[in-house]
C-alpha positions in Angstrom: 142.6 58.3 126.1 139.2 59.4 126.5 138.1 62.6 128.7 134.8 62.2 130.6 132.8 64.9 131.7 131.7 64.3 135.4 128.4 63.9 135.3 127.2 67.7 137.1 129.2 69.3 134.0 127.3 67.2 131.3 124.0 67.7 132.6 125.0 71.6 133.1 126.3 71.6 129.4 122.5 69.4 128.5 120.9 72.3 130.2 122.7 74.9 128.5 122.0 73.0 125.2 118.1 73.1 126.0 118.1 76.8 126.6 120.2 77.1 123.8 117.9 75.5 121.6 114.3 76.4 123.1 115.9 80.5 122.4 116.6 79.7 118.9 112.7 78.0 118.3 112.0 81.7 119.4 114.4 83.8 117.5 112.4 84.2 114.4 109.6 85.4 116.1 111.7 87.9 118.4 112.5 88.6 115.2 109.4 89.2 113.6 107.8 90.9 117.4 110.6 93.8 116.6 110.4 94.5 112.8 106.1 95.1 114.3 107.6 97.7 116.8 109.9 99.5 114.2 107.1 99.5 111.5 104.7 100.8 114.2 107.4 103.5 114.8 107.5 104.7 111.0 103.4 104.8 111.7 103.8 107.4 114.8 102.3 105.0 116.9 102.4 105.8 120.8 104.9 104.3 122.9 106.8 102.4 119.4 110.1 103.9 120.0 110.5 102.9 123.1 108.9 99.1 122.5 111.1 98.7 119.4 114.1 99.9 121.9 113.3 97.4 124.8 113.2 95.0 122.6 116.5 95.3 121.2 117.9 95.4 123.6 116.7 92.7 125.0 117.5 90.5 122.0 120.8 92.0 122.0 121.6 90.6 125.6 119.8 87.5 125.2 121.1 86.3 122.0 124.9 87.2 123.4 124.0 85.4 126.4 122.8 82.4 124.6 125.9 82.0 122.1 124.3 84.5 118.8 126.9 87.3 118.4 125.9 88.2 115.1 122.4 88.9 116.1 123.5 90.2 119.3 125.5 92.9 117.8 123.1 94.1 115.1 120.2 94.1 118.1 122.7 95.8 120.3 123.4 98.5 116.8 119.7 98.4 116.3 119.0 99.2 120.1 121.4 102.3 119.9 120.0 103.8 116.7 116.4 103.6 118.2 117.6 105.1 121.3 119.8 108.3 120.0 118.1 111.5 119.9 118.1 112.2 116.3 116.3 108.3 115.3 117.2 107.7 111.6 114.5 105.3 110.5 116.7 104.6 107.2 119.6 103.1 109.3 117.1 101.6 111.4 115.9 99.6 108.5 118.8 98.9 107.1 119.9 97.4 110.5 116.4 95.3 111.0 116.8 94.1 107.1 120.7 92.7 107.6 119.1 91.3 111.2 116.2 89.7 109.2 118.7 88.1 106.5 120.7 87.1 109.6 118.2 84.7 110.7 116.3 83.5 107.4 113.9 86.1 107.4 112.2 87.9 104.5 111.2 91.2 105.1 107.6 91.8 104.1 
């Protein structure tokens, strides 16, 4: 016996699917747009910290939103690293590096 979706649920689930999709085209380079903001922080440049934060955090809730736990919990790790008092650049890297591996990326 076969189950058919009623037709509201599949073409939520097709939406869903787009999103889905169109945010992983764009991972990589959310990706890439946060590895610029931590290496801008190991620079001193002005307002990196707080750039790099936003947008992990911002990956962090996206990515869980969008079914991409793994990258939303090293974002989310990343996002409190950049965010406590005493920043440890080491652990930040280490985070952004396993991040990077996470979605195919090489670090440069």
């Amino acid at each position: 016996m076969t189950t058919e979706l009623d037709p509201k649920r599949r073409e939520a689930l097709q939406k869903m699917q787009d999103l889905r999709a169109r945010f992983s085209g764009r991972l990589r380079e959310r990706v890439l747009q946060l590895r610029e903001s931590l290496e801008a922080t190991a620079a001193e440049e002005s307002g990196a910290l707080a750039r790099a934060e936003s947008l992990a955090h911002r990956l962090s809730g996206t990515a869980g939103s969008y079914g991409f736990p793994e990258v939303s919990r090293l974002a989310g790790e990343l996002e409190l690293v950049l965010r406590g008092a005493s920043f440890n650049a080491t652990q930040a890297r280490a985070l952004m590096r396993e991040l990077e591996t996470h979605v195919e990326l090489k670090s440069a």
